[in-house]
Residue frames relative to the residue before (quaternion, step in Angstrom):
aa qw qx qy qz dx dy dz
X 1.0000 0.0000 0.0000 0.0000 0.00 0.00 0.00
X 0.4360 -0.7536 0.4166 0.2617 3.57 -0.84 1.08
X 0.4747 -0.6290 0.5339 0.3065 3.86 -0.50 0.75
X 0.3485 -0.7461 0.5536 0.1241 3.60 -1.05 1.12
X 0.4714 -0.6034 0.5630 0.3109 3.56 -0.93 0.58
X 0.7657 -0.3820 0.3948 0.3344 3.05 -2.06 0.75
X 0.5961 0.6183 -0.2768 0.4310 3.56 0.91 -1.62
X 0.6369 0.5314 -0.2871 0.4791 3.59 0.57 -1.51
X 0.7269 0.6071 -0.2173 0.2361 3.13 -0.06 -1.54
X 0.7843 0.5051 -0.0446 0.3575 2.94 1.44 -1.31
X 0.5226 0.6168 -0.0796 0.5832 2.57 2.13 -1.05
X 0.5922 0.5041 -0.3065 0.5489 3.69 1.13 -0.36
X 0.6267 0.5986 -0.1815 0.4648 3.55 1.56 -1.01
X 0.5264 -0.6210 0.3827 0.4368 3.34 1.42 -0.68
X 0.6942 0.5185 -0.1428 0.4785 3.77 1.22 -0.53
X 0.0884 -0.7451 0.6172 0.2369 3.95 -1.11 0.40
X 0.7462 -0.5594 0.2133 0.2911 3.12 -1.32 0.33
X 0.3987 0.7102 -0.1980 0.5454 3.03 1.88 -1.09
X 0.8102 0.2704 -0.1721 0.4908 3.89 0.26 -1.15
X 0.6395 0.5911 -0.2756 0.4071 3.17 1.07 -0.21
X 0.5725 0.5905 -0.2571 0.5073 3.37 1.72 -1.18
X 0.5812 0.6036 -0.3213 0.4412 3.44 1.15 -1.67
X 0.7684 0.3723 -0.3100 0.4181 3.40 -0.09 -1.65
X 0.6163 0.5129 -0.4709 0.3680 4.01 0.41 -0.48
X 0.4311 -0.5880 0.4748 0.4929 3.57 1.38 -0.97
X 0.2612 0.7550 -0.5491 0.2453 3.94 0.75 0.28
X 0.4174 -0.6467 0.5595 0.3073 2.86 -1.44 0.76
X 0.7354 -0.2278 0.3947 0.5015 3.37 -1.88 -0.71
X 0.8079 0.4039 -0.1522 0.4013 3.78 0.06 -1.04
X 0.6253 0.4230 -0.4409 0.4855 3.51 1.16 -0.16
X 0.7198 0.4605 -0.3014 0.4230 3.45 1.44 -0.25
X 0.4001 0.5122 -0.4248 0.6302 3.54 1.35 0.24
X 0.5606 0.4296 -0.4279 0.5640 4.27 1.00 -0.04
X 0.7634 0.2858 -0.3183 0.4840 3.35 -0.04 -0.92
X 0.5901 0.5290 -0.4580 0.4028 3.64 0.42 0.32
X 0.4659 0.6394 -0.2222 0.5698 3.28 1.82 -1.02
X 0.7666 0.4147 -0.1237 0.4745 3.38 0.27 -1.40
X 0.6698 0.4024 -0.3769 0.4973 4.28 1.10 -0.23
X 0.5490 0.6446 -0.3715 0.3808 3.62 1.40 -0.74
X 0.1189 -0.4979 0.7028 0.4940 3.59 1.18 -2.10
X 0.3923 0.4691 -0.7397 0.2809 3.93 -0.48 0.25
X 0.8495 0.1746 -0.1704 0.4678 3.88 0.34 -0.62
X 0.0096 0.9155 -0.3167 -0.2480 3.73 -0.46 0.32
X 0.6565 -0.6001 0.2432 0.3869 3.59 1.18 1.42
X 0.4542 0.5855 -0.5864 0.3272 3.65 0.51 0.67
X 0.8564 0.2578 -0.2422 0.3762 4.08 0.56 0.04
X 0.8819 0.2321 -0.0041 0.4104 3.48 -0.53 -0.30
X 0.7159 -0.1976 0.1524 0.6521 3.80 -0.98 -0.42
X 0.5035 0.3513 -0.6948 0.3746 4.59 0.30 -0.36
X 0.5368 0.6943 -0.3941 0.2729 3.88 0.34 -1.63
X 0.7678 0.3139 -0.3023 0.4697 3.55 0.02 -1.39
X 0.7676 0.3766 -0.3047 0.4196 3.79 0.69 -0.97
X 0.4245 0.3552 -0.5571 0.6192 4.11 0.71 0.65
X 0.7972 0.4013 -0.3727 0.2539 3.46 -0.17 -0.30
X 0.6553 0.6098 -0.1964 0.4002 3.05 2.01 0.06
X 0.1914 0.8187 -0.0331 0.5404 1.99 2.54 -0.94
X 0.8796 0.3897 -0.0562 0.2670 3.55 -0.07 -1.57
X 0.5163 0.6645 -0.1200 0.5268 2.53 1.64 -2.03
X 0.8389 0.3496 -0.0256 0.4163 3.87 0.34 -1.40
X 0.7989 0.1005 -0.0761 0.5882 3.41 0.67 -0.40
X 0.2048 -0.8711 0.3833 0.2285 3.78 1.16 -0.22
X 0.3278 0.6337 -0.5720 0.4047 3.40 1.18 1.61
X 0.6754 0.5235 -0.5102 0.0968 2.77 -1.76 -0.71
């Protein structure tokens, strides 16, 4: 079975990532991460990907 993206995931939840990023107050570039971070181009073990999988997790318990 094919693992679903962050994007997906969310979308099944009712929410996009974009409105979701806004409503936290993200910026432009933490949301060009989490876009980074639904592809696998990035995979969230350092820095600002890290804090947002972990926000990610905390809230919706994917990623």
């Amino acid at each position: 079975m094919k693992k679903l993206s962050i994007s997906e995931q969310l979308s099944k939840k009712g929410f996009k990532i974009r409105t979701w990023a806004k409503s936290k107050g993200l910026s432009d570039s933490d949301y060009n991460v989490l876009l980074d971070l639904s592809k696998g181009k990035t995979k969230g073990k350092w820095g600002k990907a890290k804090e947002l999988k972990e926000l990610l997790q905390k809230e919706f318990k994917i990623a």
